[in-house]
Structures are given as C-alpha cells and as structure tokens.
C-alpha positions as CSV (number, residue, x, y, z in Angstrom):
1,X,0.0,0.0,0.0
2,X,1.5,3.1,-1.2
3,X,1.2,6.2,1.7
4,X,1.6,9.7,1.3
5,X,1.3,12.3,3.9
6,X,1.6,16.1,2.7
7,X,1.1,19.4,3.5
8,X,-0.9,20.8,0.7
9,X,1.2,23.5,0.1
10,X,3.9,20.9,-0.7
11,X,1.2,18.7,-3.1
12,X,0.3,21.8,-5.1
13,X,4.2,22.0,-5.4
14,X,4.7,18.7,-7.0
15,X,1.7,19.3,-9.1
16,X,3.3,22.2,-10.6
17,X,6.7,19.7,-11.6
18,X,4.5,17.0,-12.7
19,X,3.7,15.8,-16.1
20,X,2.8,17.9,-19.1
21,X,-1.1,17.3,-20.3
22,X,-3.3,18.3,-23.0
23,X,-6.7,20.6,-22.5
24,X,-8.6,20.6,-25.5
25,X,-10.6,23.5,-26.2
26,X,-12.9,24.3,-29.7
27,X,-10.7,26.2,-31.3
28,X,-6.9,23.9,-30.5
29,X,-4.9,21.9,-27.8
30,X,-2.6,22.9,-26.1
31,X,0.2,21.5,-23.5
32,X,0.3,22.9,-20.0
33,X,1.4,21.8,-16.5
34,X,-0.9,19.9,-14.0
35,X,-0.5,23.1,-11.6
36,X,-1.8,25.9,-13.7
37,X,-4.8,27.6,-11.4
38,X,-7.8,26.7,-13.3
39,X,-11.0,29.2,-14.0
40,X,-13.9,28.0,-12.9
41,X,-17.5,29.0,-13.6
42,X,-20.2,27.6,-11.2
43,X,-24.2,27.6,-12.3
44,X,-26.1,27.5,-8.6
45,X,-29.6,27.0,-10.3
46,X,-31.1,27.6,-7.1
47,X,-29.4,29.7,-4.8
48,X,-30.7,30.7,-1.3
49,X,-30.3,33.4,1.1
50,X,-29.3,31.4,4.4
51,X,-30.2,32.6,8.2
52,X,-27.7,30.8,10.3
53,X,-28.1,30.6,13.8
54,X,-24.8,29.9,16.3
55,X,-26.3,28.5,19.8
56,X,-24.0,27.5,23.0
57,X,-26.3,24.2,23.6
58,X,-29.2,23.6,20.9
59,X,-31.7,21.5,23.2
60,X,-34.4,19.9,20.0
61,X,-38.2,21.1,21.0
62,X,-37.2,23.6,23.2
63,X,-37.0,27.6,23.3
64,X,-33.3,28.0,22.2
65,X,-31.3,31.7,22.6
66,X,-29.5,32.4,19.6
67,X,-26.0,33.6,20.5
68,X,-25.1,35.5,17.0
69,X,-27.1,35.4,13.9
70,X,-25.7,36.4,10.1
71,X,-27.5,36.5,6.9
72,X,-25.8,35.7,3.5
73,X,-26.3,34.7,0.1
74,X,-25.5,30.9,-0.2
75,X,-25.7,27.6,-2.2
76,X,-23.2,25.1,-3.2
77,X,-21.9,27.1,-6.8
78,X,-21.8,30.2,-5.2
79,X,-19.8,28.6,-2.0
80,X,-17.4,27.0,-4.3
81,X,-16.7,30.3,-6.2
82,X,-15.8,31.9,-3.2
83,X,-13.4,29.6,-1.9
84,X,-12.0,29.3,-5.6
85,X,-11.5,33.1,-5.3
86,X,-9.9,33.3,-2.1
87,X,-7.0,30.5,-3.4
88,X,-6.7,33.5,-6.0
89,X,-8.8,31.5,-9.1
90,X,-10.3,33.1,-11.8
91,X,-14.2,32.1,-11.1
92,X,-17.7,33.6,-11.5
93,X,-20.9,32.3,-10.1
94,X,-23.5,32.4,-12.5
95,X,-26.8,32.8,-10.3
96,X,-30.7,33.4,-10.5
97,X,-32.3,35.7,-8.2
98,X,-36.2,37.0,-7.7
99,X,-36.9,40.2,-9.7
100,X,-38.8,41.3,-6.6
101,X,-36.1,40.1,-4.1
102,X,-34.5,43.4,-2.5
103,X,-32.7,41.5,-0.1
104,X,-31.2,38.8,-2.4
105,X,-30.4,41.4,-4.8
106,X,-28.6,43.6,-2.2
107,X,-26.7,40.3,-0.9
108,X,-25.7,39.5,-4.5
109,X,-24.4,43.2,-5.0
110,X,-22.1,43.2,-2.1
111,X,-20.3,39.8,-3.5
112,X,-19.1,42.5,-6.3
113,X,-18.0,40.6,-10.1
114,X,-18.2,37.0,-8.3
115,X,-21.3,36.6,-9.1
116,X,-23.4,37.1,-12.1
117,X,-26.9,37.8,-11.3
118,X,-29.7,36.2,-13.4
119,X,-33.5,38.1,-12.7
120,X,-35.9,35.2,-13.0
121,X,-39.8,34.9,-11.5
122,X,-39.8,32.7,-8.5
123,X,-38.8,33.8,-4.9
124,X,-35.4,33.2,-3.8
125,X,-35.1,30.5,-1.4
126,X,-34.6,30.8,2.5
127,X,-33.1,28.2,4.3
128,X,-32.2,28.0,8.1
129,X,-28.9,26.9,9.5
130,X,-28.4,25.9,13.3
131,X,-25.4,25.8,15.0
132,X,-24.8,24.1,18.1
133,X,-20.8,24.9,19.8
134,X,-20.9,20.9,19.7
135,X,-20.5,21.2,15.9
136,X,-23.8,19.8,14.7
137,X,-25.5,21.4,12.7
138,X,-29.2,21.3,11.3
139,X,-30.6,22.2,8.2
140,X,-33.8,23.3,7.4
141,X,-33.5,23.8,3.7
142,X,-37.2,25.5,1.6
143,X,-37.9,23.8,-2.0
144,X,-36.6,25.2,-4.8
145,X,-39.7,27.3,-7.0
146,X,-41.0,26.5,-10.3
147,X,-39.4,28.0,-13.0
148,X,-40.1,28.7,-16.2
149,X,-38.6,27.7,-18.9
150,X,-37.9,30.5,-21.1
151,X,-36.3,31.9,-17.5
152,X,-34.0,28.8,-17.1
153,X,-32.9,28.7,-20.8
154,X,-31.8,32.7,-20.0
155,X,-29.4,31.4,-17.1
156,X,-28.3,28.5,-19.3
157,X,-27.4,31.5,-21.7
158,X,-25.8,33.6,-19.5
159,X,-23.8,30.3,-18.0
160,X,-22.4,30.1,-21.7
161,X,-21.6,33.4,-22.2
162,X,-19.5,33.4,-18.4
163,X,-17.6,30.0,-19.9
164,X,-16.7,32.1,-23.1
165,X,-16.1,35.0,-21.9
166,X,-13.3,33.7,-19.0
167,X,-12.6,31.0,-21.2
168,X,-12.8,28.8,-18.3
169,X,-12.0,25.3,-17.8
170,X,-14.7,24.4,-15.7
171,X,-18.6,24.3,-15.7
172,X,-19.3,23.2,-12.0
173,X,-23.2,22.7,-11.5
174,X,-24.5,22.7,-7.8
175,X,-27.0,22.5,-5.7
176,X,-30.9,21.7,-5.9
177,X,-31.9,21.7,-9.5
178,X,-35.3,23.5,-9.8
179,X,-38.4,22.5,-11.2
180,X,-40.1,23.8,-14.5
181,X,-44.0,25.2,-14.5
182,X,-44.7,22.1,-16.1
183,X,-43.5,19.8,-13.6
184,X,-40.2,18.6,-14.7
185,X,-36.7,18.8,-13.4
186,X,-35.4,21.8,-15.5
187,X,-33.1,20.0,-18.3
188,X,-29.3,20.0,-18.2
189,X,-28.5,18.1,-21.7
190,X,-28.9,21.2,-23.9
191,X,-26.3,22.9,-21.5
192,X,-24.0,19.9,-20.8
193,X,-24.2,19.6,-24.8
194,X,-23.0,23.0,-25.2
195,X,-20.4,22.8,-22.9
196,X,-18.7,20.1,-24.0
197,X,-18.8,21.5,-27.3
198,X,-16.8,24.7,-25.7
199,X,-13.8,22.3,-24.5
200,X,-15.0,22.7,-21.0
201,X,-15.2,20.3,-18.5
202,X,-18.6,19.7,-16.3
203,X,-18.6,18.9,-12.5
204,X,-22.4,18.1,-11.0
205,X,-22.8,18.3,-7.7
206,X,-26.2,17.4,-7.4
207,X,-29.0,15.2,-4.9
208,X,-28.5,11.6,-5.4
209,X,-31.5,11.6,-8.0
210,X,-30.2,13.8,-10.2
211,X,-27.1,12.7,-9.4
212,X,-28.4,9.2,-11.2
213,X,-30.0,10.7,-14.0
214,X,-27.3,13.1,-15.2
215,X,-23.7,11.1,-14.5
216,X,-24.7,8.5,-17.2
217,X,-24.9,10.7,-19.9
218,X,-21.8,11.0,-21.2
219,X,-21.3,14.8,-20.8
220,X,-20.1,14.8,-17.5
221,X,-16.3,14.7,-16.3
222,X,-16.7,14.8,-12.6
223,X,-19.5,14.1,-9.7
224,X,-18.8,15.0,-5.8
225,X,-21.7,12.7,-4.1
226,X,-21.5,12.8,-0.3
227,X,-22.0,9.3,1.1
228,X,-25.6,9.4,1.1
229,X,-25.9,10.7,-2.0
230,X,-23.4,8.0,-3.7
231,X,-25.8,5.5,-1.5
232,X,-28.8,6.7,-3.2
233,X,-27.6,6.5,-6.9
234,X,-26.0,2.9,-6.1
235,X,-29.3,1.8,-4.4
236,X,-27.4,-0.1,-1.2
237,X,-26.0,1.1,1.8
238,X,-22.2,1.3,1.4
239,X,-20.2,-0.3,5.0
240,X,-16.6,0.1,3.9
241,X,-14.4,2.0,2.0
242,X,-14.4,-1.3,-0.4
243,X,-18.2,-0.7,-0.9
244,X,-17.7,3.6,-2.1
245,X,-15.0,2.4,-4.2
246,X,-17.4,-0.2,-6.2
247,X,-20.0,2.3,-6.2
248,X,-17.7,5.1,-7.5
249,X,-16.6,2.8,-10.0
250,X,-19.8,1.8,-11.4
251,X,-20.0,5.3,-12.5
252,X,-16.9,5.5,-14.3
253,X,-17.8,2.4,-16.0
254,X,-21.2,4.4,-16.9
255,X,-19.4,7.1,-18.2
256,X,-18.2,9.6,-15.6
257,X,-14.7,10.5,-15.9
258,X,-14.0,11.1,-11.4
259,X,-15.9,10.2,-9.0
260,X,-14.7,12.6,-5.6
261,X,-16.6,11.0,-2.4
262,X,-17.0,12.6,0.7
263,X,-17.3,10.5,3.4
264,X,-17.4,13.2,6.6
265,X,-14.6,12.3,9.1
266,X,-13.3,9.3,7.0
267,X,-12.3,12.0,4.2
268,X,-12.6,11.2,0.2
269,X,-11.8,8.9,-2.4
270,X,-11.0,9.5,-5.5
271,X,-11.5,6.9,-8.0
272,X,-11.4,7.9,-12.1
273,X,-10.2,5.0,-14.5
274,X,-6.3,5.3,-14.1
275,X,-6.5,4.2,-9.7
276,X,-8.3,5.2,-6.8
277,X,-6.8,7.1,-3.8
278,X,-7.9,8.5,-0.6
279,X,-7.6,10.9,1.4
280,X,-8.0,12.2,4.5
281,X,-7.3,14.6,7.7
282,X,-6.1,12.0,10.9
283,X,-7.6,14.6,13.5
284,X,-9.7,17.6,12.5
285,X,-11.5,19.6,15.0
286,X,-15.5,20.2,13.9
287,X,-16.8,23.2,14.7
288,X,-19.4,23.4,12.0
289,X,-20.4,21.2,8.5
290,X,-21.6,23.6,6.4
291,X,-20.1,24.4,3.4
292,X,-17.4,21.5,4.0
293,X,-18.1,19.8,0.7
294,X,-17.8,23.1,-1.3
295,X,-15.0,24.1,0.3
296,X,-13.3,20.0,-1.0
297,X,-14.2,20.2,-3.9
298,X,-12.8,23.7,-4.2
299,X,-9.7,22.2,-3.4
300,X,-9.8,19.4,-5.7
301,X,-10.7,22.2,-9.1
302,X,-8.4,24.8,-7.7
303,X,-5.5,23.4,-9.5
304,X,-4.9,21.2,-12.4
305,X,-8.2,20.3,-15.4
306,X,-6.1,17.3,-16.3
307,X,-5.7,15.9,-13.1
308,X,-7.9,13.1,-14.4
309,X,-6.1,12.5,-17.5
310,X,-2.7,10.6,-18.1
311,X,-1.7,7.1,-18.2
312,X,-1.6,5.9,-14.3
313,X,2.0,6.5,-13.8
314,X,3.7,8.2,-11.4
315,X,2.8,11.9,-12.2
316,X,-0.7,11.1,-13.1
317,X,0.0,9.8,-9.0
318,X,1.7,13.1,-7.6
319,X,-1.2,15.3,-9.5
320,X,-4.2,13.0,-7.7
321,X,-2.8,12.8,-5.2
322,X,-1.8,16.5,-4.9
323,X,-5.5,17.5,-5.9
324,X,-7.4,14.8,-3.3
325,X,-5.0,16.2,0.1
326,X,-5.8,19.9,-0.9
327,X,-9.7,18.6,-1.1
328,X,-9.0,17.1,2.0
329,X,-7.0,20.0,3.4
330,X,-9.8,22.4,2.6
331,X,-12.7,20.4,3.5
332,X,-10.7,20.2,7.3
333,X,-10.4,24.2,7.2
334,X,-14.4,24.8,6.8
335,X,-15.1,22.7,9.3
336,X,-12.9,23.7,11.8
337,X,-13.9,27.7,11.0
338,X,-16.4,29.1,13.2
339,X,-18.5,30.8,10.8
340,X,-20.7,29.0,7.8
341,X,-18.1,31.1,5.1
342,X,-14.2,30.2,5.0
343,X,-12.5,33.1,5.5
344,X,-8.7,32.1,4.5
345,X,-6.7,29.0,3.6
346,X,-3.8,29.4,5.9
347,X,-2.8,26.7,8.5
348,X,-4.4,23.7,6.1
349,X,-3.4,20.6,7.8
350,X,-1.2,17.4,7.0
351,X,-2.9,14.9,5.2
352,X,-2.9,11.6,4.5
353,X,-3.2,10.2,0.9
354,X,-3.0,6.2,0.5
355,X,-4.5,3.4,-1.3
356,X,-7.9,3.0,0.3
357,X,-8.0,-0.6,2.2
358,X,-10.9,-2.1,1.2
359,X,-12.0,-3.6,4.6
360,X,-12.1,0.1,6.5
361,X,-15.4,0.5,7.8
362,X,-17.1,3.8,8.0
363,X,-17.6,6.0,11.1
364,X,-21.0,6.9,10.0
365,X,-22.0,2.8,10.5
C-alpha cells in the first residue's frame, strides 16, 4: 500500500513539476502543466439566502437563545466560487435571483463581479442553519420554485456566455436543481451539450436523483456525491471504503470521468479509470459542517483540469494525489472555522493520501 502524507502547500508544489497534459478546447490543444490555477465558472440554479443561527447548547423542542445570527447569500456554486476566489482562481458564479427580491439582490451586489446575477420569477429560497458549539448542525433547507422555462434557458445562456467570456476550464453545477412550470426537473443536456462543445469540463454536484440521471450521460467529467448521495444512486448502503469504491466505479464504467466522495470524518476517495486514492485529515477539530463539501471540492478544481487524465503513472500519482490532500485540506479548514463562510486558507493541515484498504469500515455505521 503506497502512503503519502503532505502538507498541501507541498502537493500543489509537486503538481506544478509533474507531467505535461493536453486541455482541449474548440478552437486547439494545447500543453500545460498539472498546476496551472484553473478558471472555474459555477451555475447554482437555485441559490438561497441562508439565516444561520450559532447556539451554545441547541436542546431539540425547546425555546433556544441564539448567540449571534448572520445573513448571506448561499448555495453550493456560489460557495465554491468563493473559496476558488480566495485561493486566487479566476471564477464567477452564474446565479438566478427573484426580480422582486431586494434583499437577495442587495446580498448578490455586495459579493461585487463573483457573481453574475440572473433576474428570473420565483422567490429566492430561505433556508435556516443551526449551529450548536458541539458542531452539529441542522438544516432546514425550503424547496426550490417552479421555473419557467424561457427563464432557465436565459441562465443557461448567461452560463455560456460566463464560460466564453473567461474562457474557463470548468462548468461546475450545484446545488438543488429547480423545477419547471410544467412539472419537470429543468433540463441539463442542452447545457452539458454546449459545454462540452466549448472544451470545457462539467462537474455536477447534485442530490443523489439527479445525481443518477445526469452522471450517465456521457457529458459529465466529474461528480462529488456525499455518502448518502453516492448510497442513493448505487441503491445499497455502502459499509466500507471497499463498498464507495465499487460504487464510484460503477459510475466511471457508466461514463463519468472522477468520482470525488466525501465520506465526513473518513475523508474522500477518489476513483477515475487510471486508480483510486484516498484521502484524509487523521484529526480535525469540527466546529461546523456547512459548506465543507464546497470548500473539498474547491480544493480538488483549484489546481490542475487534467488531473484526471494521463496514463496511471507516477505523475498522473503526484497530481491526484496532490488534488485529493488539498480537497481534503480544505474540506478540514471549513469545518474547523467558526463561521458558515471560509475566510482564509492558511494553516491547512497534513494529510494523508494512500490506497484505500478495502475492509475500512465507515464512522458513519
């Protein structure tokens, strides 16, 4: 079992001296290193304006005192911009707000050129956050609203003309995908189609069943399913580290180019068709879950569009392995941050990155 413990300011160095790759675009290919910073546009097609609450001891059906409350505009796209942006990445969060929503609005106006702002019909979601000092949190997230089609094809639009514009190499999709007015889940495959067309890679960070109905089709080069998630697409509960890796790899035999699990306090694994690693933090202090899988999967974009090509040898190694202890690394600084919105990437801890043993079983059974 090969074992690698890094800081991650020493796995983005080897990244930057490993192996030459090609990034195709539309127009040409072109060689560059693993470690070029990579620009990143998200598409949150549901974003949310979240009321977190901090408590000292949350006690469940009782009258609780809220110790500090903030107010932000949130949602998984938009959280993975920002921590892109703080790691100095060239990223824009393409987002959809209420016409009628002042508050959004003004929320979306202080984030400055992050974010471009999309004025559709249906109210921008609320969800509630509680924090106990224990480091649990709950979630009480609202429903995404129906929205019109002619509306979501304009953010699909506007997604484009953000991917052209930065020529980025990254469409990351995530979040809860709305509904139409007719019913249906809003449809990706004109937009994935487009994309791919561009020469940009997709991510979809999606629920579990959209998760399942969008990894298979062909257009997608990377899905971050938490363990539930990856559980729900699989259709089994998944015991060990043996049983994500099966899972994960059922995908990439569908069709998906990386799978990046997150598996709470047991870390990730990363599994694409050239090997599987996996990665984690040996002791990370919780203070607070939310935004911890934006934050990983930051890590894992931040650096390096190619990490999931090569040929299985040993740079295709340092660059994985590079990208998966920086996911790690990251994922271990939001949850150890006392607010719900990572504020710097200093101190990132040491990390482990090995061969997953097969027979680990996982904290969460």
């Amino acid at each position: 079992m090969s074992l690698i413990t890094q800081k991650t300011s020493r796995a983005g160095e080897a990244a930057r001296h490993g192996a030459l790759s090609t990034r195709r675009t539309g127009k040409e290919s072109e060689q560059e290193t693993v470690g070029r910073r990579q620009v990143v546009v998200t598409l949150t097609p549901s974003p949310v304006v979240d009321r977190v609450y901090f408590f000292e001891d949350l006690v469940p059906g009782t009258v609780n005192r809220a110790l500090t409350v903030e107010q932000y505009l949130g949602g998984n796209g938009i959280n993975v911009a920002r921590t892109l942006r703080l790691a100095g990445n060239l990223t824009r969060a393409v987002a959809p707000v209420s016409a009628k929503d002042p508050s959004g609005l003004e929320l979306m106006r202080r984030e400055g050129e992050l974010i471009r702002t999309v004025l559709v019909s249906p109210p921008t979601r609320i969800n509630t956050v509680l924090v106990s000092s224990d480091g649990s949190t709950t979630n009480a997230n609202q429903k995404p609203g129906l929205l019109p089609e002619a509306e979501w094809r304009s953010v699909c639009e506007a997604t484009l003309d953000e991917l052209r514009t930065l020529d980025a190499d990254w469409l990351v999709v995530a979040g809860a995908l709305p509904m139409t007015t007719d019913g249906n889940p809003v449809d990706l495959r004109w937009l994935l189609a487009q994309v791919q067309q561009l020469g940009v890679k997709v991510c979809l960070d999606v629920n579990g069943a959209d998760l399942g109905r969008w990894a298979t089709s062909g257009l997608v080069d990377l899905v971050k399913p938490n363990l539930p998630e990856l559980e729900s697409v699989a259709g089994r509960q998944l015991s060990t580290l043996g049983d994500v890796v099966a899972a994960a790899r059922e995908l990439v035999n569908a069709g998906v180019g990386t799978v990046l699990a997150s598996m709470g306090a047991d870390g990730l694994i990363g599994v694409c068709p050239n090997g599987v690693r996996w990665a984690r933090v040996p002791t990370a202090p919780v203070i607070n879950t939310t935004g911890a899988g934006d934050a990983a999967l930051a890590g894992f974009l931040s650096e390096g569009s190619t990490i999931t090509d090569g040929n299985g040898g040993s740079p295709w190694t340092i660059a994985f392995s590079a990208a998966l202890a920086r996911s790690a690394a990251w994922g271990a600084l939001a949850v150890a941050c006392s607010t719900t919105l990572l504020q710097s990437l200093n101190g990132t801890p040491d990390v482990t990155v090995q061969e997953p043993d097969a027979t680990f079983r996982l904290n969460h059974y």
